[in-house]
Residue, then its C-alpha position, 0 to 999 in steps of 0.5 A: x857739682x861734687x865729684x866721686x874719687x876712685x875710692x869712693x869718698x867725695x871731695x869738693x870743686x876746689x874753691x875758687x879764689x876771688x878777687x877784688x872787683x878792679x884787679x885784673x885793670x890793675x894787674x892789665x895796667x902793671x903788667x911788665x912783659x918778660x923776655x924768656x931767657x931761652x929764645x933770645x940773646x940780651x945781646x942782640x935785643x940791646x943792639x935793636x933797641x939801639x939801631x930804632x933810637x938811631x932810625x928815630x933820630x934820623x926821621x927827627x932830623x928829617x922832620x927839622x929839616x923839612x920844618x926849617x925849610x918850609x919856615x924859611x920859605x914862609x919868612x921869605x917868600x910869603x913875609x910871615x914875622x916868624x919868631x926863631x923857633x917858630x912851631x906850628x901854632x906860631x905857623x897857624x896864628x900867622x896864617x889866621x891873621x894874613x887871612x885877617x883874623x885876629x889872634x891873641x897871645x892866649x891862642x883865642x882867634x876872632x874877626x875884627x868886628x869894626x876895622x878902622x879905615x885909618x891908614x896908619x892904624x891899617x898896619x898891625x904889630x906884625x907889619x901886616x895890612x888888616x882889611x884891605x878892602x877898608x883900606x882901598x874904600x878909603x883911599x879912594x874917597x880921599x881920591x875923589x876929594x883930590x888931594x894929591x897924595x897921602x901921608x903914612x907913618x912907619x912905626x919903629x915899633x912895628x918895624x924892629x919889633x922881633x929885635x936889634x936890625x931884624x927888620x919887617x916893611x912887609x905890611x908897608x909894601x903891600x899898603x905902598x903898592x894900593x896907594x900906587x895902584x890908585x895914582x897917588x903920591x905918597x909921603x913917609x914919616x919914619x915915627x921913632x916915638x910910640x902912638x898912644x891910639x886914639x878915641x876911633x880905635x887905634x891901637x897903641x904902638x909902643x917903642x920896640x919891646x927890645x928897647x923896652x927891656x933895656x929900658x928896664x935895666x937902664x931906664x935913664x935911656x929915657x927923658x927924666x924929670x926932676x921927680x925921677x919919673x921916665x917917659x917911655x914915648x920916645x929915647x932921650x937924646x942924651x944916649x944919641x952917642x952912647x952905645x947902650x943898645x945892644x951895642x948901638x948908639x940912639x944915631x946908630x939905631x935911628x940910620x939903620x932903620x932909615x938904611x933899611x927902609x930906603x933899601x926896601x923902598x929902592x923902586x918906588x923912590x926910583x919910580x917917584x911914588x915916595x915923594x918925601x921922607x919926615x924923620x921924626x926927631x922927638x915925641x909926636x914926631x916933634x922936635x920938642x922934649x916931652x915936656x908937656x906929656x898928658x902922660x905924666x899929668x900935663x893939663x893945658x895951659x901947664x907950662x910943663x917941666x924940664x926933661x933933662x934929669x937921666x944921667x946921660x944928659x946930666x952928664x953932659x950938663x955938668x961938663x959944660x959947666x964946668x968948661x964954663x967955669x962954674x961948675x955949681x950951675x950943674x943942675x936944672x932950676x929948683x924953682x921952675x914949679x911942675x907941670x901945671x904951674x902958671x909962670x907967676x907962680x914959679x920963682x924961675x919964669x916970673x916977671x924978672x925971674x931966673x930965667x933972666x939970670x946969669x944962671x937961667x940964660x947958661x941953662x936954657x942955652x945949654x937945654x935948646x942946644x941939646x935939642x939942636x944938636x939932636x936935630x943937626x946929628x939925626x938930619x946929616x945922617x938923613x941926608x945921606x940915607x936919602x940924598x936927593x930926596x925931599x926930608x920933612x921935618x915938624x916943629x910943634x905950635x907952643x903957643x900958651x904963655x906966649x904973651x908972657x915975658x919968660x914964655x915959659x911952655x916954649x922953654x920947657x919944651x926946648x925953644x929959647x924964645x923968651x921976650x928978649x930972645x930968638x928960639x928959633x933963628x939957630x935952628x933954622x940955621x941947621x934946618x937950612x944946612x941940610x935943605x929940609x921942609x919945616x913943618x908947622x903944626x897949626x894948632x891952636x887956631x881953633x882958640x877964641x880971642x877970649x879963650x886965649x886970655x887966662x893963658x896969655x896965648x897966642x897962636x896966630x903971633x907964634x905962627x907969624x915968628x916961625x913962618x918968617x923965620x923959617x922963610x927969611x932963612x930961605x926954607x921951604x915950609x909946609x904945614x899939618x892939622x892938629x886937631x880934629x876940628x872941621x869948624x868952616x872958619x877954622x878952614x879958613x883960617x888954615x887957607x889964610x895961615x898956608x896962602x898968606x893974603x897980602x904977602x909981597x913976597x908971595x910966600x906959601x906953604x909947599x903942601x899941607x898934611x890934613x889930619x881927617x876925622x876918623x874913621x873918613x868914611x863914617x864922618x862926612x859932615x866936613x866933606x864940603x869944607x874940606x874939598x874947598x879948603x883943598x880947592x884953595x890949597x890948589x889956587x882954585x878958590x880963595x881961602x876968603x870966599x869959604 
């Protein structure tokens, strides 16, 4: 529309100015505001601004506060492993995985689709039960069978996972208090070695990833061999007086978690539910070295290597050398083959091989005293953690090559028990100064006449030497499956092995630890095996009648 000025000329509607489509977002999105200058005092706008920075700072306080209070009351009052700086994904992950949710290092959150019934696999890497209805079922079954109580494993791993002395029974106190609602005793082993899992589901348990990592800048705190090469599945013993954990020795570490667990567990010693501690001394909770590890490619029957090549333990090689005067016997045998050698194959454990040699018996001495030592350090502390209450500990079943002259498995893994040497009397010598329960390992019972030949095995005579051994030094024995094997005739001879028939002296085991197939419930193909064999462990039946 045009418009008429007062002299009479038209002009134009003043053009308006257009503007780019997105502007004024643009200009909205940048706009600063401005303070004018004539309705407020940059001096008094400057002390508000300071005054809201403190008001915030006090609600931040009081928000800390509050949170610190409610995380602390969650640690002590509801047992949540909450880390330090705990924030509230680490609350919501806790409470996810009480309720029995499974919940990943990435936040993903899922129920478990098959919970294993598995005792020692019921506790998780928070020391928290998982599926206690799973858990009761199968208690109760392994009730209805009689036994008499039920074994259950302690994994440093899980115990002092979130660091030096910070220790969770938790998960334990809970799975402790069901067994004890069900009247059965209990036995706990205090397990310082990792869990590798299992076919059924187990999950892995490593050591303690505190552990872990200094093993990273220290790797010889593990048993080496002479290749270099580190196992991780439990320390070297070469560190028992070494203090290179955190300021700790390996003796220091293992008594504080027995201190620790013995505290924890004050009432239910009082109250006779716990009935005995086992502490374990080596991998598989075995007094053994790690000679024979499937990890480091051990295939049966391999007669194993040495395990003694972290400097700690060279250390000592050599100063006991030297105190003997020959200080070039400083180190392992360069002839003892590898892993999954035969003894003719080796010039070391051969018919008339080094092993027999001046050089071979200072070794081995020195290698099976190592593993006494250990034994006889770890089981003084024990006792005095423990007192009066039963300790239990394993001796593995090395049985190949036992018809050999060198016994070549059985030096490997720490027993000086060639043809023309006893390598187990000095160590019962100790076992019996600390009145301990030796458990035996019956393995390799499943095993064939036949099946024994190409090794030169022989289980049933290595069970004949320990057991007598132990019982002429007046120990009290007790034995474990460990195959999952359910076969009748291997029952039997489990019966005759723990109630040797013909025995003038009566001899027995004090009680026998049955590894079941798992998980117990879906397995019931040996239920009519098992509840004879225990018939027979209780003097209802005899073990021939099976």
């Amino acid at each position: 529309m045009n418009t008429t000025n007062h002299d009479g000329s038209h002009s134009q509607p003043p053009q308006q100015q257009r503007r780019p489509r997105g502007f004024a977002a643009a200009a909205i999105s940048n706009t600063t505001v401005t303070t004018p200058t004539t309705t407020t005092n940059p001096r008094t706008t400057r002390k508000e601004r300071e005054k809201e920075k403190e008001r915030t700072k006090l609600r931040e306080r009081h928000r800390r506060a509050i949170t610190s209070r409610m995380l602390a009351g969650l640690r002590q009052y509801g047992n949540f492993p909450l880390p330090a700086r705990a924030d509230m994904n680490d609350v919501l992950a806790a409470l996810a995985r009480d309720a029995g949710w499974i919940v990943e290092a990435d936040g993903t959150t899922f129920r478990q689709s098959q919970p294993s019934s598995k005792l020692t696999g019921s506790i998780n890497k928070f020391c928290q039960l998982i599926d206690r209805e799973a858990v009761r079922k199968e208690l109760r079954l392994l009730k209805s069978l009689h036994v008499d109580g039920v074994f259950v494993d302690c994994w440093w791993g899980i115990v002092e996972s979130q660091g030096p002395q910070r220790y969770c029974w938790s998960g334990y106190r809970e799975l402790f208090n069901i067994i004890n609602e069900l009247e059965l005793k209990l036995q706990v082993g205090l397990a310082f070695h990792e869990y590798g899992g299992n076919a059924s589901g187990g999950i892995p348990i490593p050591l303690p990833q505190w552990v872990l990592d200094i093993g990273k800048e220290n790797n010889d705190i593990f048993f080496t061999d002479r290749e270099g090469r580190r196992n991780t599945e439990c320390l070297s013993w070469g560190i028992d007086k070494e203090r290179v954990l955190k300021g700790r020795t390996g003796v220091e570490v293992y008594y504080d978690v027995m201190r620790s667990f013995r505290t924890e567990f004050d009432d239910m010693f009082i109250e006779g539910l716990i009935t005995g501690v086992e502490i374990g001394l080596g991998p598989s909770g075995e007094l053994k070295y790690p000679s024979f590890s499937e990890k480091t490619g051990w295939i049966y029957p391999g007669i194993g290597e040495f395990q003694c090549y972290d400097k700690y333990m060279q250390q000592n090689l050599h100063k006991t050398s030297n105190l003997r005067g020959y200080s070039f016997w400083a180190q392992g045998p360069e002839n003892a083959g590898n892993y999954n050698s035969r003894p003719h194959e080796t010039g070391f454990f051969c018919e008339q091989g080094d092993y027999d040699s001046y050089y071979g018996r200072f070794f081995l001495n020195w290698y099976a005293r190592f593993l006494i030592d250990h034994a006889d350090v770890i089981l003084s502390l024990a006792t005095l953690a423990f007192e009066e209450i039963p300790i239990v500990v394993k001796i593995p079943s090395v049985y190949w090559w036992y018809k050999s002259t060198s016994h070549a498995a059985e030096l490997t893994a720490g027993y000086y028990n060639s043809a023309n040497q006893d390598g187990y009397s000095a160590l019962f010598e100790i076992l019996k100064k600390y009145s301990v329960i030796v458990k035996f390992i019956c393995e390799g019972l499943h095993l064939s006449s036949d099946g024994n030949h190409d090794a030169l095995a022989d289980p049933k005579g290595l069970t004949w030497q320990v057991l007598n051994s132990a019982w002429d030094k007046g120990l009290t024995l007790a034995g474990q499956n460990a195959l999952i094997y359910y076969d009748k005739e291997v029952f039997m001879r489990l019966a005759e092995t723990a109630k040797p028939i013909n025995d003038p002296d009566h001899h027995h085991f004090a009680f026998f630890t049955f590894q079941p197939p798992l998980p117990l419930v879906e397995n019931t193909s040996c239920f009519s095996e098992l509840n004879h064999f225990i018939g027979c462990m209780h003097g209802e039946k005899a073990g021939t009648e099976m």
